[in-house]
MARBA-3410 file (N, C-alpha, C, O; in Angstrom, 1 decimal):
244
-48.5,25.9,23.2,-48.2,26.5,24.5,-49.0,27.8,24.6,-49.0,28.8,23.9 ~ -49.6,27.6,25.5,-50.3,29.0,26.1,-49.6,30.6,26.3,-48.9,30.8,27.2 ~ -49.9,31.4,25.4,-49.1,32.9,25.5,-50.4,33.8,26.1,-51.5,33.9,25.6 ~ -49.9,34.2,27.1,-50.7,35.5,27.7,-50.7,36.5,26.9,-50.0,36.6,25.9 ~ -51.3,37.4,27.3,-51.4,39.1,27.1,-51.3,40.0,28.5,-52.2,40.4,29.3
-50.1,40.2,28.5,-49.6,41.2,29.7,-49.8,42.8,29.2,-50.1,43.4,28.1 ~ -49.7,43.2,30.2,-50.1,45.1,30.2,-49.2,45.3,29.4,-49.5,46.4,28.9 ~ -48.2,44.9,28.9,-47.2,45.5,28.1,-47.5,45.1,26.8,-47.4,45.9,25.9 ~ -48.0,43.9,26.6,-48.5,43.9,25.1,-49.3,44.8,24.3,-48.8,45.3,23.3 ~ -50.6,45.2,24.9,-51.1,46.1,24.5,-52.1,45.5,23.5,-52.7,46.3,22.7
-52.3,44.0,23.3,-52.8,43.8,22.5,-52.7,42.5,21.7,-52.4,41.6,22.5 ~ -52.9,42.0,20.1,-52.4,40.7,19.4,-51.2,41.3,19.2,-51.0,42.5,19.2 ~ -50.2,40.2,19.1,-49.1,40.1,18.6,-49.2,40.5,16.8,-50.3,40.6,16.2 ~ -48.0,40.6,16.2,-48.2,41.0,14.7,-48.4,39.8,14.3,-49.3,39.7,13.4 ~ -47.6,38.5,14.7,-47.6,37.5,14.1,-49.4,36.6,14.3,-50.0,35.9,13.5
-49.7,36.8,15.6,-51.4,36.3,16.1,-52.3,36.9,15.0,-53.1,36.2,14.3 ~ -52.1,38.6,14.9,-52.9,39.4,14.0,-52.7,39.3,12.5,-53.5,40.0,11.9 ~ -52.0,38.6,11.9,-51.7,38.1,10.8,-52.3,37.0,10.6,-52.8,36.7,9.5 ~ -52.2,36.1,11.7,-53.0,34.8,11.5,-51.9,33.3,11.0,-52.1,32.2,10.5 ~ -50.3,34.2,11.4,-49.6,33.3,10.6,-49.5,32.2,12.3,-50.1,32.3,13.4
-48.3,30.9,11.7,-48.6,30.1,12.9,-47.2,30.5,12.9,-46.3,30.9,12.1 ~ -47.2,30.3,14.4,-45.7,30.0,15.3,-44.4,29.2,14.3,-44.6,28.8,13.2 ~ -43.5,29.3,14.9,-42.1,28.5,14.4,-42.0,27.7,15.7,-41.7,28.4,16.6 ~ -42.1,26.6,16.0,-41.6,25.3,16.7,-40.3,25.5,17.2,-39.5,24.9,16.5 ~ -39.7,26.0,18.2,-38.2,25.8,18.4,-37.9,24.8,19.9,-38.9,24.6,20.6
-36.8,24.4,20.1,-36.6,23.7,21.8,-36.8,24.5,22.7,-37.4,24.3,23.7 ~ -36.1,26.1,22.4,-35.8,26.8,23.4,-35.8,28.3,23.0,-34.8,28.7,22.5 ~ -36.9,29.1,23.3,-36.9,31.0,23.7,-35.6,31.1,24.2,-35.0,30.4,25.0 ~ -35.3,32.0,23.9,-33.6,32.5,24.9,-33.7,33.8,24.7,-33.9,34.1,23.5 ~ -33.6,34.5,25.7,-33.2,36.1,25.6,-32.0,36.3,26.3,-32.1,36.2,27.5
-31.0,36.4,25.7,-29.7,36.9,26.5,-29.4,38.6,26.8,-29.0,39.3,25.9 ~ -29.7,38.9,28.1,-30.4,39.9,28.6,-28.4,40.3,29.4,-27.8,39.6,30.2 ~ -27.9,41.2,28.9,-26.4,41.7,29.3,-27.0,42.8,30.0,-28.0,43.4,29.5 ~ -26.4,43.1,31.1,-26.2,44.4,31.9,-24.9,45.4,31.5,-23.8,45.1,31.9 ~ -25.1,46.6,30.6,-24.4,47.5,29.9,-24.8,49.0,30.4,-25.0,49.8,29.6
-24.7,49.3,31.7,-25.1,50.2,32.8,-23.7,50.8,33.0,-22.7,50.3,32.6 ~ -23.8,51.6,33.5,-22.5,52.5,33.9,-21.2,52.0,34.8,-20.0,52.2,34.8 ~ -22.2,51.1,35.7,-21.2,50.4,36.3,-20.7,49.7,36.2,-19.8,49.5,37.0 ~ -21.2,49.0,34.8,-20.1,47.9,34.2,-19.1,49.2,33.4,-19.6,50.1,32.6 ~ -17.7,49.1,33.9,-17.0,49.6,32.9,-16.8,49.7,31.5,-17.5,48.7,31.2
-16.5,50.2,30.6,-16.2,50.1,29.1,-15.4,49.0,29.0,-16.1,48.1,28.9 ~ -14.2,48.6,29.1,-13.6,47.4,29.2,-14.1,46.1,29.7,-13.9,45.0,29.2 ~ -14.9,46.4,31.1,-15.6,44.9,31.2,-17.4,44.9,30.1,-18.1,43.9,29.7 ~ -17.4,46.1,30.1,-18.9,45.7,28.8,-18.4,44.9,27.8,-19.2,44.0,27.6 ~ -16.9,44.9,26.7,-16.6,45.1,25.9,-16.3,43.4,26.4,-16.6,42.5,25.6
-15.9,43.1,27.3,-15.0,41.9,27.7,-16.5,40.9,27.8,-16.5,39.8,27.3 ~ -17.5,41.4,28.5,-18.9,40.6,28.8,-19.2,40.2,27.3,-19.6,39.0,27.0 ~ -19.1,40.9,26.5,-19.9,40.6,25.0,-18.5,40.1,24.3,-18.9,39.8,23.1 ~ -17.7,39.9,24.3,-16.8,39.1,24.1,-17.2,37.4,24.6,-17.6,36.4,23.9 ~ -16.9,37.4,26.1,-17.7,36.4,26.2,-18.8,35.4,25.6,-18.7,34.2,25.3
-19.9,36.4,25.8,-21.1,35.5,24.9,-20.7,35.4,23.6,-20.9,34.3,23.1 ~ -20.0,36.2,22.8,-19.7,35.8,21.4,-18.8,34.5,21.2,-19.1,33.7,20.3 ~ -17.3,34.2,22.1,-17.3,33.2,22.2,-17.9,31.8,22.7,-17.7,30.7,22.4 ~ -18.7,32.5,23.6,-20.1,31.0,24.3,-21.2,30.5,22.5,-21.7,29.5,22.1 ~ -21.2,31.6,22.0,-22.4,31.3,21.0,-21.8,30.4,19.7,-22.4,29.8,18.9
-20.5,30.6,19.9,-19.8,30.0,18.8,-19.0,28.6,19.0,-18.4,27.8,18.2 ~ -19.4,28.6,20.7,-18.5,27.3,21.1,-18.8,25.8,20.2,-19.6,25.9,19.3 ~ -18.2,24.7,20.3,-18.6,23.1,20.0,-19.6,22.6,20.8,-20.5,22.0,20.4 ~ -19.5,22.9,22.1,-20.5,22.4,23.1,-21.7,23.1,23.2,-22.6,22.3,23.7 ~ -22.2,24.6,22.8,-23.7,25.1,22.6,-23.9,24.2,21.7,-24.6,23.2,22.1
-23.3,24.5,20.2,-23.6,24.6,18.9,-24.2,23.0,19.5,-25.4,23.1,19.6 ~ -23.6,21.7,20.0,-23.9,20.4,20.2,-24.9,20.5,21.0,-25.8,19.7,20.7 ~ -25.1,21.2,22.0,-26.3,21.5,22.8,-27.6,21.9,22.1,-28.7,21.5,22.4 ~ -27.3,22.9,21.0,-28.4,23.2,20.4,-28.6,22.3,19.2,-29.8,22.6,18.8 ~ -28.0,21.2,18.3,-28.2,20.3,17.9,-28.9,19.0,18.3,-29.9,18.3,17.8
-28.2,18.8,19.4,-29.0,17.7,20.0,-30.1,18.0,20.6,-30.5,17.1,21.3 ~ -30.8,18.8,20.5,-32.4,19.0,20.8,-33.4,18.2,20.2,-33.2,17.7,19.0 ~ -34.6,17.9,20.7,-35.8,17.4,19.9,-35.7,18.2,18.4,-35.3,17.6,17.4 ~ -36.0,19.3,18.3,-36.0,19.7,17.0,-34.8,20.1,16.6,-34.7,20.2,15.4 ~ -33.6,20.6,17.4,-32.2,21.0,16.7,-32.3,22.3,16.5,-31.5,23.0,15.9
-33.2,22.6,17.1,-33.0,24.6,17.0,-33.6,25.5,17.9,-34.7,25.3,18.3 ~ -32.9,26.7,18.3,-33.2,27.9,19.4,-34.1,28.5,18.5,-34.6,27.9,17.4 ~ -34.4,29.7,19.0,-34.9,30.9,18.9,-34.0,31.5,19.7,-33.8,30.8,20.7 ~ -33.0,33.0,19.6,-32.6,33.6,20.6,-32.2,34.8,19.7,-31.8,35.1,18.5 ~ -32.4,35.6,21.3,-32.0,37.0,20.6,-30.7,37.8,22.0,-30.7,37.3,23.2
-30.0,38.7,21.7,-28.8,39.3,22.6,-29.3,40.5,23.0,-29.5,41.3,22.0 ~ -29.6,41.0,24.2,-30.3,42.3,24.1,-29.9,43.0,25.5,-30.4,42.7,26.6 ~ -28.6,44.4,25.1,-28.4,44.6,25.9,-29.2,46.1,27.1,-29.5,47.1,26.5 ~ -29.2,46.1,28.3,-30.3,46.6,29.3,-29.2,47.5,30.0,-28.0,47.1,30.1 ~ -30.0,48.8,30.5,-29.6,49.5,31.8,-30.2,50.5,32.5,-30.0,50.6,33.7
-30.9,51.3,32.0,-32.0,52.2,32.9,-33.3,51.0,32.6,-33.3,49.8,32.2 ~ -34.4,52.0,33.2,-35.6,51.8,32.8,-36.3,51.7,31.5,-36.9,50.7,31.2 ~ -36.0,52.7,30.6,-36.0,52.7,29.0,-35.2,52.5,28.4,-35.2,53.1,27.3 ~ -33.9,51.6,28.7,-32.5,50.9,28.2,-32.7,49.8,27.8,-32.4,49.0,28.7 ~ -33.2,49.3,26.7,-33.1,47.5,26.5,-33.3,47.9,25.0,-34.4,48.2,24.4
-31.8,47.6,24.3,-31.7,47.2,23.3,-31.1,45.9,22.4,-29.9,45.5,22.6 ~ -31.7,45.4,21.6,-31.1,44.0,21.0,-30.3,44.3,19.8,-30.7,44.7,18.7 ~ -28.8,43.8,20.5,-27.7,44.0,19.8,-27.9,43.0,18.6,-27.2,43.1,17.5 ~ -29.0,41.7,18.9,-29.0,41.0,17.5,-30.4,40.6,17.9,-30.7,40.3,19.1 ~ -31.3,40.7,16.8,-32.8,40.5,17.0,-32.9,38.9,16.7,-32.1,38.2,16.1
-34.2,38.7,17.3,-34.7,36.9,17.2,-33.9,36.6,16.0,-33.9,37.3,15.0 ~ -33.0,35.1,16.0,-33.0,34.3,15.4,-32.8,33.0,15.1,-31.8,32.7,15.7 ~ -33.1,31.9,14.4,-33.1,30.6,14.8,-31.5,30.2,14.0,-31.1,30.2,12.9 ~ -31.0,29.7,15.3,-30.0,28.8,15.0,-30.3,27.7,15.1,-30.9,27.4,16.2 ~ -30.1,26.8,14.3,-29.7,25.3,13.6,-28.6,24.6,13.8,-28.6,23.4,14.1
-27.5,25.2,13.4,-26.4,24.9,13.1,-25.1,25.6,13.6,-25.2,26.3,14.6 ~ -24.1,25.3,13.0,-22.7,25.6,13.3,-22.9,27.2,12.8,-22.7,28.2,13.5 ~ -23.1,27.3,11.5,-23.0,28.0,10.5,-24.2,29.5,11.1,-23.9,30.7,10.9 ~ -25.1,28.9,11.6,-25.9,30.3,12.3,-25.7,30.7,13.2,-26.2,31.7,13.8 ~ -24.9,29.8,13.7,-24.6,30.1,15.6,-23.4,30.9,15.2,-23.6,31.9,15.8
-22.2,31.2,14.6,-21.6,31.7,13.6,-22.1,33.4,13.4,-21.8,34.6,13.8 ~ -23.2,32.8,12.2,-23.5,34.5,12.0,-24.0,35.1,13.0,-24.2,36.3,12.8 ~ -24.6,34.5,14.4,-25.3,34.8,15.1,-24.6,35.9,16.0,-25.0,37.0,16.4 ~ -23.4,35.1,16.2,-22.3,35.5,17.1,-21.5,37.1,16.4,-21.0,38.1,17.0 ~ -21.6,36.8,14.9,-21.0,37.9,14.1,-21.8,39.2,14.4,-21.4,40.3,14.6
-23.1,38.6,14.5,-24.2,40.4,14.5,-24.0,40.5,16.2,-24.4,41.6,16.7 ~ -23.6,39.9,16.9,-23.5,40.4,18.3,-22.0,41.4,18.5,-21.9,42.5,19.1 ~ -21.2,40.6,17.9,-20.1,41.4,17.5,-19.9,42.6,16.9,-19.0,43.3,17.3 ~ -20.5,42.8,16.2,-20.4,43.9,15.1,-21.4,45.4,15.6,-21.2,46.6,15.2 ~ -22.7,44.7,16.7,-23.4,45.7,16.8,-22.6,47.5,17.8,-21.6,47.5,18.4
-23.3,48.3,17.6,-22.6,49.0,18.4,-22.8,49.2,20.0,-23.8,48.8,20.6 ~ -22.0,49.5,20.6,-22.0,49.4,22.5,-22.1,50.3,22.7,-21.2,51.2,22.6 ~ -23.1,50.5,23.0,-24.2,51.7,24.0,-24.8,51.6,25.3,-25.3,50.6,25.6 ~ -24.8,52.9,26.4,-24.2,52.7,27.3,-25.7,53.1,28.1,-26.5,53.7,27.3 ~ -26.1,52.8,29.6,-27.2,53.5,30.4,-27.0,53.8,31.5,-26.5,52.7,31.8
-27.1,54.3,32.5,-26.6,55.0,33.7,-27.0,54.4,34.8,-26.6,54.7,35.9 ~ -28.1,53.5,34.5,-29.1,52.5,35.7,-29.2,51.4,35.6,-28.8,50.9,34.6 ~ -29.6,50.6,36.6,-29.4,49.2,36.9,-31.0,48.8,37.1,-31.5,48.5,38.2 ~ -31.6,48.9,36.1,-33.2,48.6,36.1,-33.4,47.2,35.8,-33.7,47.0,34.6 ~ -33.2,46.2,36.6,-33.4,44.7,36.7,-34.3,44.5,36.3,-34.3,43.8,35.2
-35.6,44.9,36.9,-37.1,44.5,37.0,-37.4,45.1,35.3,-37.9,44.3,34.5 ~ -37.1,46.3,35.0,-37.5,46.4,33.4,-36.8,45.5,32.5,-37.4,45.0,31.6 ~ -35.4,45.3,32.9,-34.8,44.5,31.7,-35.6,43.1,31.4,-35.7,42.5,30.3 ~ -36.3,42.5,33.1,-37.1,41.5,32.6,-38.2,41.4,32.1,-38.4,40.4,31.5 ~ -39.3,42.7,32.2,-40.4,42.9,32.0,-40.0,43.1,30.2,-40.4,42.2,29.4
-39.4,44.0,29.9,-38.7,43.7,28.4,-38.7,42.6,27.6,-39.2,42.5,26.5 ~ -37.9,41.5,28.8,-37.6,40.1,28.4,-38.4,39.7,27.8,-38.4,39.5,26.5 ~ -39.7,39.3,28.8,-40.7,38.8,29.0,-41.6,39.1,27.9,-42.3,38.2,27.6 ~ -41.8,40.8,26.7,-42.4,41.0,26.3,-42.2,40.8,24.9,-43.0,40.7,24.0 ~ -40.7,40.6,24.9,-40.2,39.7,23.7,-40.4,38.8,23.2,-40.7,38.6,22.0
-40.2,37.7,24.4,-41.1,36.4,24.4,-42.3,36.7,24.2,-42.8,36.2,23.2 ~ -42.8,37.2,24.6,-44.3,37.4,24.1,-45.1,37.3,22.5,-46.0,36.6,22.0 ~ -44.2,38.2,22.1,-44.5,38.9,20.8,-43.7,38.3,19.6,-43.8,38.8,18.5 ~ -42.8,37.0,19.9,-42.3,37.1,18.8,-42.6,36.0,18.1,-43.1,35.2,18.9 ~ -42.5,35.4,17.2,-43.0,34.2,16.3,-42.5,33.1,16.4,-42.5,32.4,15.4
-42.2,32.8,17.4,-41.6,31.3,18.4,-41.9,30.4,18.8,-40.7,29.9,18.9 ~ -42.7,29.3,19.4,-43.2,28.5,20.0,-42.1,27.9,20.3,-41.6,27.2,19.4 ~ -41.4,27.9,21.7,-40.3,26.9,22.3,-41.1,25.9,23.3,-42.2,26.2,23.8 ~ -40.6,24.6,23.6,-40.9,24.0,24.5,-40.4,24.5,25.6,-40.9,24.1,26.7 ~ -39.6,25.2,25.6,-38.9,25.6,26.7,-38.8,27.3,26.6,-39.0,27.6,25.4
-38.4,28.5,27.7,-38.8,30.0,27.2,-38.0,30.4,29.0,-38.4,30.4,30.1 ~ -36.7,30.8,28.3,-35.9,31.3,29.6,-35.6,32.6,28.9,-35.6,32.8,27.7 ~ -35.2,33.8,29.9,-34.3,34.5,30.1,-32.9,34.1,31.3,-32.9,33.4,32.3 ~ -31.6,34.9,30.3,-30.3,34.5,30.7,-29.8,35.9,31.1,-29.4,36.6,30.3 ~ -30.0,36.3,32.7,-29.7,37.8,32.8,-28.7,38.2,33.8,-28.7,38.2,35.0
-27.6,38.6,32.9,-26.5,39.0,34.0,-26.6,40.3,34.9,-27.6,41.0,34.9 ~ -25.4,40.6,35.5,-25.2,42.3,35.8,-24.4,42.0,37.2,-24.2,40.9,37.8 ~ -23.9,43.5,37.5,-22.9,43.4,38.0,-22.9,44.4,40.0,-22.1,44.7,40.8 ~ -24.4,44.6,39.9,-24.8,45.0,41.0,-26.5,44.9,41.0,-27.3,44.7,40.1 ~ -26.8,45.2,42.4,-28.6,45.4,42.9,-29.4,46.7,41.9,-29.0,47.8,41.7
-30.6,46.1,41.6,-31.3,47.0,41.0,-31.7,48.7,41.9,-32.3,48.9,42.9 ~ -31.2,49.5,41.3,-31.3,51.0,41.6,-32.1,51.5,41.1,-32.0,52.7,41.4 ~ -33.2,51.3,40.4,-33.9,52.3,39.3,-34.8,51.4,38.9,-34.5,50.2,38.7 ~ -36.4,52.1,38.5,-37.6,50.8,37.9,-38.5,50.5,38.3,-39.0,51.0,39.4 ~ -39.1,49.1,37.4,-39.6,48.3,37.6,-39.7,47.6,38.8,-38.6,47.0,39.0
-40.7,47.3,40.1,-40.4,46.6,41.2,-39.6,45.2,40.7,-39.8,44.8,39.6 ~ -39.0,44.5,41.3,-38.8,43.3,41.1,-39.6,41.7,41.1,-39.3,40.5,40.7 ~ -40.7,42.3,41.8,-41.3,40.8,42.5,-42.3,40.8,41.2,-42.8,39.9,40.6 ~ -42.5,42.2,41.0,-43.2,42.2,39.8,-43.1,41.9,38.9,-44.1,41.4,38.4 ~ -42.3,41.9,38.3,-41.3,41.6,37.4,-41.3,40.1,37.1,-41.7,39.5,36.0
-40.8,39.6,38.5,-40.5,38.0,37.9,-42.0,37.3,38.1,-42.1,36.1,37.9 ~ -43.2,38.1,38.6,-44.2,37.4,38.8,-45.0,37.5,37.1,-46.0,36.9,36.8 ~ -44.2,38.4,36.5,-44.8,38.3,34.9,-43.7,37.0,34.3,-44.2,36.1,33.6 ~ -43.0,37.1,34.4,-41.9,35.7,33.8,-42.7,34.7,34.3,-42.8,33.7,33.5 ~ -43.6,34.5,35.7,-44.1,32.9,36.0,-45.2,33.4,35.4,-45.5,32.4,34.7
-46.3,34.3,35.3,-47.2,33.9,34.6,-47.0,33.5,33.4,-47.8,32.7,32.9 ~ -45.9,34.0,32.5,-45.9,33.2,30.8,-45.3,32.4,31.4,-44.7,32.5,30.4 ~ -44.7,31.4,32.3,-43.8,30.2,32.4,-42.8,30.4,31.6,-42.6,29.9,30.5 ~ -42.0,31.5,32.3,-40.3,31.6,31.6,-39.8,31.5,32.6,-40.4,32.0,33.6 ~ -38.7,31.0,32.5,-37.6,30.7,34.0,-36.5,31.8,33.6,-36.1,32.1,32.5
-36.3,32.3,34.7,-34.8,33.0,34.6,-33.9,33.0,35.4,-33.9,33.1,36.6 ~ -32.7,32.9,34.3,-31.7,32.3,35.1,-30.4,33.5,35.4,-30.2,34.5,34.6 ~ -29.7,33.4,36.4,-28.5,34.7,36.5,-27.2,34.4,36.3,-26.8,33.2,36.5 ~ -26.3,35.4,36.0,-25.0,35.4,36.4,-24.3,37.0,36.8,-24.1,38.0,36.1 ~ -24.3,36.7,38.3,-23.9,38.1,38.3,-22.4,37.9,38.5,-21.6,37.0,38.8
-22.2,39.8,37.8,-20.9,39.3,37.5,-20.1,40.1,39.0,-20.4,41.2,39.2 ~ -19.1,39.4,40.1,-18.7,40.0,41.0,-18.0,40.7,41.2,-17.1,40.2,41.7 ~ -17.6,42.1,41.0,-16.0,42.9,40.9,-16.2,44.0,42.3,-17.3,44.3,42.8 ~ -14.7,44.4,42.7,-14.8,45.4,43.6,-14.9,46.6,43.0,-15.6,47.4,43.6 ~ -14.4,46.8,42.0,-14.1,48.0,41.6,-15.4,48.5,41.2,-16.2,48.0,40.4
-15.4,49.9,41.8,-16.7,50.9,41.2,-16.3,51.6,39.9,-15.3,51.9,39.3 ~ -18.1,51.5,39.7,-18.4,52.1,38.3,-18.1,53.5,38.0,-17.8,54.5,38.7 ~ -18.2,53.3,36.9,-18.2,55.1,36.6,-19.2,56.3,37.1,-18.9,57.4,37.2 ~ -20.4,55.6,37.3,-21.7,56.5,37.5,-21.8,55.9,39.4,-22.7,56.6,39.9 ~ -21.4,55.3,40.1,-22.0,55.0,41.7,-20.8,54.2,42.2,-19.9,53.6,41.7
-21.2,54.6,43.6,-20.6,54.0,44.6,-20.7,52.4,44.5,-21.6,51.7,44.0 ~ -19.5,51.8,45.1,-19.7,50.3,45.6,-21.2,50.2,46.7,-21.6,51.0,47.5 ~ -21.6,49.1,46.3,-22.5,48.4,47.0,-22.6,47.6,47.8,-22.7,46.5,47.3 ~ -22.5,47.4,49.3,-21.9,46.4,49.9,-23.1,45.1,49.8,-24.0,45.2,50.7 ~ -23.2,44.4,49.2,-24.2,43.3,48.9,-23.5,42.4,48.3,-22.8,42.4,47.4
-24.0,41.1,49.3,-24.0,39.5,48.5,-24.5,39.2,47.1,-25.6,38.8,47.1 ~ -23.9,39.3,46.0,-24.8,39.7,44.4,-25.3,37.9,44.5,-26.5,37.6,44.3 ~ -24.3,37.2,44.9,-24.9,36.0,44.7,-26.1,35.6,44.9,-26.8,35.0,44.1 ~ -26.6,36.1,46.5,-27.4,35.8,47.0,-28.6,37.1,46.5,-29.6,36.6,46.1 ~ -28.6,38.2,46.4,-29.1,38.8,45.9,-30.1,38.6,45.1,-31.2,38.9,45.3
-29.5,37.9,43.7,-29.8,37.4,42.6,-30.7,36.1,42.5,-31.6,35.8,41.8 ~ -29.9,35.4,43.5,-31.0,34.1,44.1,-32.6,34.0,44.8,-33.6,33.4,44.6 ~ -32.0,35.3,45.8,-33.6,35.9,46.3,-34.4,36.8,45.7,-35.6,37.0,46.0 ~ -33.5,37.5,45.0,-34.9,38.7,44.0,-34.9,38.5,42.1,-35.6,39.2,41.4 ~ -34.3,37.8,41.8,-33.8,37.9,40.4,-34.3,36.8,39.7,-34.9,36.9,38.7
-34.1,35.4,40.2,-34.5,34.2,39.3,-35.4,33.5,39.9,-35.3,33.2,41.1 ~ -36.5,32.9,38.9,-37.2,32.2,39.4,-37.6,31.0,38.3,-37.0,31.0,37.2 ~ -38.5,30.0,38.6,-38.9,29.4,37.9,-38.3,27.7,38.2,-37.3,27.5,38.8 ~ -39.1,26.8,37.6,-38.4,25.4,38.0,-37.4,25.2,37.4,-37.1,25.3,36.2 ~ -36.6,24.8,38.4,-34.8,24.5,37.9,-33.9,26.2,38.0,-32.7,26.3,37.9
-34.7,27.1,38.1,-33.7,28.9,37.9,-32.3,27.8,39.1,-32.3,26.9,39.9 ~ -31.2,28.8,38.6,-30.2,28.8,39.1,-29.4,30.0,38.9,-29.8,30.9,38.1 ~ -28.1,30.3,39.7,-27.3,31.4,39.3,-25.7,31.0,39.5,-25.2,30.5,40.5 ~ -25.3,31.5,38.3,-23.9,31.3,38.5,-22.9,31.9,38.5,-22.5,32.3,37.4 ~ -22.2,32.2,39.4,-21.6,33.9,39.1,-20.4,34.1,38.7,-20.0,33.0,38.2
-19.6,34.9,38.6,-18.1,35.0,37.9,-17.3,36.2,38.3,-17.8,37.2,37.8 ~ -16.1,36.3,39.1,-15.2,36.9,39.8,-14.3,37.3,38.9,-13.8,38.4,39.0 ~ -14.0,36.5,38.0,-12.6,37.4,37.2,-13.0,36.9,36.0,-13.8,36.0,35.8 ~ -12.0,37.8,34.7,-13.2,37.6,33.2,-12.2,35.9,33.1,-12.9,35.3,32.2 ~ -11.5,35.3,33.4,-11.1,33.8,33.3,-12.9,33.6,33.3,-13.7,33.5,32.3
-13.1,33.5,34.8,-14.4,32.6,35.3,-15.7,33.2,34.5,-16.7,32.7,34.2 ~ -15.3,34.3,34.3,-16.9,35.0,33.2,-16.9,34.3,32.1,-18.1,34.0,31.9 ~ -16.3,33.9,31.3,-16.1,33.2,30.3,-16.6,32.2,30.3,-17.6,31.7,29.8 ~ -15.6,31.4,31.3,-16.3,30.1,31.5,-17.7,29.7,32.2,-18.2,28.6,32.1 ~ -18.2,30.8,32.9,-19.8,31.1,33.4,-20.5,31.1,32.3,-21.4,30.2,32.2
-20.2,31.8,31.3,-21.4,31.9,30.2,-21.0,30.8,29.6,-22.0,30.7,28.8 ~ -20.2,29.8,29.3,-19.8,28.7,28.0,-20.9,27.8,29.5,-22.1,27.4,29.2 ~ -20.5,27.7,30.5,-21.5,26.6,31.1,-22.7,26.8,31.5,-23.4,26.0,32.1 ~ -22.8,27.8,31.4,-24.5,28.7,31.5,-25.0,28.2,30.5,-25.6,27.2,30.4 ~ -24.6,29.2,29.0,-25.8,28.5,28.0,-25.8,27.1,27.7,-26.9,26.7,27.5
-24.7,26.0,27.7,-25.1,25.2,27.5,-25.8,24.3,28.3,-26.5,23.4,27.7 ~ -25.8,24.3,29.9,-26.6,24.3,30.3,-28.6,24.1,29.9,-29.3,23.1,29.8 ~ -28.8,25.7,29.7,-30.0,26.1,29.3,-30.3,25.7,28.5,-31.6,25.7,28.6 ~ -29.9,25.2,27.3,-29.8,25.2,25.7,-29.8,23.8,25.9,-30.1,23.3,24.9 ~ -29.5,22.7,26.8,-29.7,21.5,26.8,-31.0,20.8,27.8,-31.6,19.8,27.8
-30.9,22.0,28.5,-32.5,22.0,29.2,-32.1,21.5,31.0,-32.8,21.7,31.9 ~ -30.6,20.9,31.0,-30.1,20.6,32.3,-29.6,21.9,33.9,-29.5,23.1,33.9 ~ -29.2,20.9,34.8,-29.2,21.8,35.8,-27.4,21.3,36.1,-26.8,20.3,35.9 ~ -27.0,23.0,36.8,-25.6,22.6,37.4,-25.5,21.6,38.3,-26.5,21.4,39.0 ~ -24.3,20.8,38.4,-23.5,19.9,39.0,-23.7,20.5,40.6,-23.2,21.6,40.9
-24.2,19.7,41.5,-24.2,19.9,43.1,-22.7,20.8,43.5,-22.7,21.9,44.2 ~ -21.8,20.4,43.0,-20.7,20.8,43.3,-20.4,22.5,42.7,-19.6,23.3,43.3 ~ -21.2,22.6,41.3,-20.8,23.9,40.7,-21.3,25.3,41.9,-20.8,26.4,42.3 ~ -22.9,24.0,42.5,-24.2,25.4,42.9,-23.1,25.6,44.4,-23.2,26.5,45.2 ~ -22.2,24.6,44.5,-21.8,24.9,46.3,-20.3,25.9,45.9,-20.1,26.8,46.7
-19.5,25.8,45.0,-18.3,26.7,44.5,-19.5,27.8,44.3,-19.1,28.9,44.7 ~ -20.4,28.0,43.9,-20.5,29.2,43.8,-21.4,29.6,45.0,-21.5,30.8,44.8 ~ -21.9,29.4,45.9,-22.1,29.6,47.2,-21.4,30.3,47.9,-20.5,29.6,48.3 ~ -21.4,32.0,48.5,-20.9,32.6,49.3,-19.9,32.0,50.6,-19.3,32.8,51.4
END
């Protein structure tokens, strides 16, 4: 598969400049969390709860088994200003029960750190440069990007996802819906669903799924990644429940 060189690379990758070859996986995944001000401390705390139980489920772990080759590449990396994008667990290939496991443990364990902005457009250019750079060859190369309001701060957006289609990564959303204001800003009166549909995901098959209470967050992300991780699209019925 063909890897660009974006303005953010700056150059060969370590592993290009090495001369070593790629790792073969089904699927790139960057699980890209919104950890901004506005997500409260309790719902940050509750969001990374979630993916820790999605990463450990029977249904990924079977999603990520049953692949052509049986294995991701993925890394957890959580975003909120402009120069906010940190990975709570760096690239790694799960296989198995047993790494989806420890995978889930280094997501858990890392520390929660916090950013004051809602820089969408960077967290993807970020994404994007991840994928880029890292020693992976997927047949497939998504970012999975939540958050919990409209981008405030950054990176333009169209820009952004027009670097996701030139590498051909799809990105997919889940915004998460609450009334309650953040710590750092006012409520936002905006459709996030729709939002996220028209400025946030693109690519063949992108979709967005969203979640109102942490019940439905939970179960967003258990049917999100597997989803992604099996290469399929939601149920006619899921894209119209979650329709405004």
């Amino acid at each position: 598969m063909h890897r660009i060189l974006s303005v953010l690379l700056g150059g060969l990758t370590a592993s290009q400049a090495a001369g070593q070859e790629l790792i073969e996986v089904d699927l790139e995944l960057v699980l890209a969390v919104d950890i901004s001000y506005s997500v409260d401390e309790d719902e940050a705390r509750r969001q990374r709860e979630g993916y820790v139980a999605a990463l450990a489920h029977p249904d990924v772990i079977s999603a990520i088994e049953g692949g052509p080759l049986g294995r991701i590449a993925v890394t957890y990396v959580e975003w909120a200003d402009a120069r906010f994008q940190r990975a709570a667990a760096d690239w790694t290939v799960v296989a198995s029960e047993a790494d989806a496991l420890e995978f889930a443990a280094m997501v858990a364990a890392a520390p929660l750190e916090r950013g004051h902005y809602t820089a969408i457009g960077a967290a993807i250019a970020d994404s994007v440069r991840r994928i880029e750079t890292n020693q992976y060859e997927g047949y497939r190369r998504l970012i999975d990007i939540s958050g919990d309001g409209p981008q405030n701060q950054g990176m333009d957006l169209g820009e952004a996802r027009a670097m996701a289609d030139e590498a051909r990564i799809i990105i997919n959303g889940l915004p998460v819906i609450t009334d309650r204001p953040g710590r750092w800003v006012r409520p936002v009166e905006v459709n996030l669903d729709v939002y996220f549909n028209d400025h946030v995901v693109t690519g063949p098959g992108a979709f967005v799924l969203p979640a109102r209470t942490e019940d439905e967050f939970r179960t967003a992300i258990l049917r999100k990644m597997t989803l992604e991780i099996a290469g399929a699209a939601p149920a006619a019925i899921e894209l119209a429940q979650a329709a405004p």
